[in-house]
C-alpha positions as CSV (number, residue, x, y, z in Angstrom):
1,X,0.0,0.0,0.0
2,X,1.1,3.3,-0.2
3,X,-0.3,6.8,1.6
4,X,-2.6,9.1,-0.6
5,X,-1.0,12.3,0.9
6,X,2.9,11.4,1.2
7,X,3.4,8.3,-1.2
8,X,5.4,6.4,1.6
9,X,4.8,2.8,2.0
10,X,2.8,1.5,4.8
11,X,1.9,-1.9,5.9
12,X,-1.2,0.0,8.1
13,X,-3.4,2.5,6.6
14,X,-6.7,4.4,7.5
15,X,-9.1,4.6,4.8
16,X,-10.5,7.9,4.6
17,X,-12.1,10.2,2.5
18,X,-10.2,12.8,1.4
19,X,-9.5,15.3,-1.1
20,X,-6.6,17.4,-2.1
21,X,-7.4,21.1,-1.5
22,X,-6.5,23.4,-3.8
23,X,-7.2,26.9,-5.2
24,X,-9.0,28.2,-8.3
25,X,-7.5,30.5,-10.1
26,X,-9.6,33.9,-10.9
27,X,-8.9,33.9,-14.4
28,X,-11.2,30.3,-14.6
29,X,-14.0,31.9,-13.4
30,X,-13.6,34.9,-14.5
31,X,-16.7,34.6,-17.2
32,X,-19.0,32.6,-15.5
33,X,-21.5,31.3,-18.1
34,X,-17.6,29.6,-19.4
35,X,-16.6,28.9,-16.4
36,X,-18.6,25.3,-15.8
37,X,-17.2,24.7,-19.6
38,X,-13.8,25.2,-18.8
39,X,-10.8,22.2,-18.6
40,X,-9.6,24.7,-15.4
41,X,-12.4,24.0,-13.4
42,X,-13.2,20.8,-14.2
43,X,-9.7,20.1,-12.8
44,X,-10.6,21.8,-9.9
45,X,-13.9,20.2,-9.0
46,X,-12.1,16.7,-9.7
47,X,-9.8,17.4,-7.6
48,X,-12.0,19.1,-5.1
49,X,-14.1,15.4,-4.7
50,X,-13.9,13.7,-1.7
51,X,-12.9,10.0,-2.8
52,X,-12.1,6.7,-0.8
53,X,-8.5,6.5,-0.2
54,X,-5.3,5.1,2.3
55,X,-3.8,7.3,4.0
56,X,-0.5,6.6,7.2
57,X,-1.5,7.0,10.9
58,X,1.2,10.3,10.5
59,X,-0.9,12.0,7.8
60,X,-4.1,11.2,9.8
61,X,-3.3,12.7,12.8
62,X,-2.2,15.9,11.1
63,X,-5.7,15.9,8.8
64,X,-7.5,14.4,11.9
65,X,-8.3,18.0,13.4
66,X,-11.5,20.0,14.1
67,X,-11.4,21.3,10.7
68,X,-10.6,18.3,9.1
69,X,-7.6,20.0,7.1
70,X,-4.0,20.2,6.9
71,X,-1.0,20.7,5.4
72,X,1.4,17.3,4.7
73,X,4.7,18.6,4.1
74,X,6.0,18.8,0.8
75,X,2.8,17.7,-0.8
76,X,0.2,19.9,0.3
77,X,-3.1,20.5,2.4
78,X,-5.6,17.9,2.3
79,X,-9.1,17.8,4.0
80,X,-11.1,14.9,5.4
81,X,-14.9,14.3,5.0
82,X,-16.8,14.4,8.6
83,X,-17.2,10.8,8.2
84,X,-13.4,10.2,8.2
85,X,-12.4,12.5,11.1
86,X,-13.0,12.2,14.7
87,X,-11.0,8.5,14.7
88,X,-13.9,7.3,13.0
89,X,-11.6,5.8,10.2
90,X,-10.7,2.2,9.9
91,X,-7.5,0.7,10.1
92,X,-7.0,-1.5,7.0
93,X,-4.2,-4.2,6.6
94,X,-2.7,-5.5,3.2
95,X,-5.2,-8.0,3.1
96,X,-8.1,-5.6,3.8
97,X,-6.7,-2.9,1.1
98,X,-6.5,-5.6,-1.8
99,X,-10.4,-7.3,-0.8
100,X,-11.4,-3.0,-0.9
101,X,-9.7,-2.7,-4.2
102,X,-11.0,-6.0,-6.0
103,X,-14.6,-4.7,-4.5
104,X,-13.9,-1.1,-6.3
105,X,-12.9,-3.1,-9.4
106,X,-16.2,-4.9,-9.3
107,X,-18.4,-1.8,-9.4
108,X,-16.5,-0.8,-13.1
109,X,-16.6,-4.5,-14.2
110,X,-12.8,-4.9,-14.0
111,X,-11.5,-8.6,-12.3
112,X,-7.8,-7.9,-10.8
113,X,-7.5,-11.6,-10.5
């Protein structure tokens, strides 16, 4: 497995949602009837989506805050979904991780056997 926020490998993981918090830039938005159009903010709101993820026990206990947000270092600020914070989010093994992904795989019709 390897951690969503700093790419190290870990053998424990929480599975979270999260989402990589970034910034939009004025000029996307600056006409709004082509802003919903626009490849700029369609990156943005992709990468604004909460998604299911791994993430270390480090990078949790600096996301796992009242506001749900912080900054990993060298790779940016993140931000948990409500469900996720609080300690609310699992531990996962190898094991666990793989059986998660082959069920994700599933839902698009893909077999990782």
């Amino acid at each position: 497995m390897q951690c969503y926020c700093c790419e190290a490998p870990i053998k424990l993981a929480k599975k979270v949602k999260i989402r990589r918090v970034r910034e939009l830039s004025p000029e996307a938005i600056a006409d709004p009837a082509k802003a919903v159009a626009s490849g700029a903010y369609t990156a943005y709101r992709e990468e604004m989506t909460y998604r299911w993820a791994v993430i270390c026990l480090a990078c949790y206990r600096i996301l796992d805050n009242e506001v749900g947000m912080g900054e990993v270092p060298g790779r940016g600020i993140f931000g948990l979904a409500g469900a996720s914070r609080v300690d609310k989010a699992r531990v996962m093994n190898e094991a666990q991780y793989r059986a998660f992904q082959r069920k994700e795989a599933a839902k698009l019709g893909i077999d990782l056997e």
